[in-house]
C-alpha positions as CSV (number, residue, x, y, z in Angstrom):
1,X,-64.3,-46.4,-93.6
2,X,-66.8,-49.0,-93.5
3,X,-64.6,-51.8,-93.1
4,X,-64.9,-51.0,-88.7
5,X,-68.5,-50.3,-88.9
6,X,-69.8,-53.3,-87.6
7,X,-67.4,-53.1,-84.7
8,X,-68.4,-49.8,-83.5
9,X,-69.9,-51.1,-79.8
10,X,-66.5,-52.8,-79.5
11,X,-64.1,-50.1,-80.1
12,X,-66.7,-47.4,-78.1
13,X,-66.3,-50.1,-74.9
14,X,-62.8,-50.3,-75.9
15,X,-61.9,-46.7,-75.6
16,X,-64.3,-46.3,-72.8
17,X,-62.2,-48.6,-70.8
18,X,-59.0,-47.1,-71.6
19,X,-60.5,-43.8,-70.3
20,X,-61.1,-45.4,-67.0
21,X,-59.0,-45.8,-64.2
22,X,-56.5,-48.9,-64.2
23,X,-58.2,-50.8,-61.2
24,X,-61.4,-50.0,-62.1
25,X,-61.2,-51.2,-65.9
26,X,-62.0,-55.1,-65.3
27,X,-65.4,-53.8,-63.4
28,X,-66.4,-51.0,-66.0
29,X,-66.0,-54.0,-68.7
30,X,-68.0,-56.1,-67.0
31,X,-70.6,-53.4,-66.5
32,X,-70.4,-52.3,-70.0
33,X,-71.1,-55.4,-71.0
34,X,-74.3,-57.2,-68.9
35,X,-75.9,-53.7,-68.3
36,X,-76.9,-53.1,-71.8
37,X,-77.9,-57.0,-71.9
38,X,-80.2,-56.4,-68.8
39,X,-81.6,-53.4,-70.2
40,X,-82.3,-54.0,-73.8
41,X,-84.2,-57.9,-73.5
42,X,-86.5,-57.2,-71.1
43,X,-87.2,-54.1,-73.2
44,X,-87.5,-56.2,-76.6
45,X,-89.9,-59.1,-74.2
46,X,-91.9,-56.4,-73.3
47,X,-93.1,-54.9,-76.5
48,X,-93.3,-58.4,-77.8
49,X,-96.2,-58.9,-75.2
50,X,-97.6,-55.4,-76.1
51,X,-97.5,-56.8,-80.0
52,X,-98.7,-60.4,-79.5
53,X,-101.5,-59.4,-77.4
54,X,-102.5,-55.9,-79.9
55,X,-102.4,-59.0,-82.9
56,X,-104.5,-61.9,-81.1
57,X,-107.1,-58.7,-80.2
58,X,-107.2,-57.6,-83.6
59,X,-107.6,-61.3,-84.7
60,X,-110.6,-61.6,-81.5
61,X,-111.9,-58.4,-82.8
62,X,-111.6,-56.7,-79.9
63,X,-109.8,-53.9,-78.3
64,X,-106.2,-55.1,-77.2
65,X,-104.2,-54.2,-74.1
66,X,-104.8,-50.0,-73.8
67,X,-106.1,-49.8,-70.2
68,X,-102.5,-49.1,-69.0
69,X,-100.8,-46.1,-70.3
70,X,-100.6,-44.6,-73.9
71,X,-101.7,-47.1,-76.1
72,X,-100.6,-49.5,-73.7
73,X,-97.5,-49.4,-74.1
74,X,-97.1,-49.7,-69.9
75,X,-99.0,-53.2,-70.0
76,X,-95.4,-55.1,-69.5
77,X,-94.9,-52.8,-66.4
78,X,-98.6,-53.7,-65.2
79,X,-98.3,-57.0,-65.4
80,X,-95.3,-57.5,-63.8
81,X,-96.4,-55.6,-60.6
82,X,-99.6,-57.8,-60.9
83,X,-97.4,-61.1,-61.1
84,X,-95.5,-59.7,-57.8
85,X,-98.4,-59.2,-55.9
């Protein structure tokens, strides 16, 4: 049983595939593939800003990013609107 386990993302695109419609199966690959990719590392950089700048505070003794959401966890949001404008 185990043995698939660490192929489970692979099989579920897989099977999702299969499910879809024969000329639309190349693109529902390729957006089953780079969607999650373009969802989950900006996600990850993110709270690795939120974390880095919570730990250099802490290390300042001072209070780290929480002016922008619940505990701050919208900084990442903030300052990418701020870098845009």
């Amino acid at each position: 049983m185990m043995d698939g386990f660490d192929q489970i993302f692979v099989i579920l695109k897989h099977w999702l595939v299969l499910h879809s419609p024969g000329a639309l199966q190349p693109a529902v690959s390729v957006l089953l593939t780079v969607v999650p990719i373009l969802i989950i590392f900006p996600c990850l950089f993110a709270l690795t800003t939120v974390l880095e700048r919570k730990g250099l505070a802490r290390i300042q003794n001072r209070y780290g990013p929480n002016r922008v959401g619940p505990y701050g966890l919208l900084q990442p949001l903030a300052d990418a609107l701020k870098s845009l404008t």
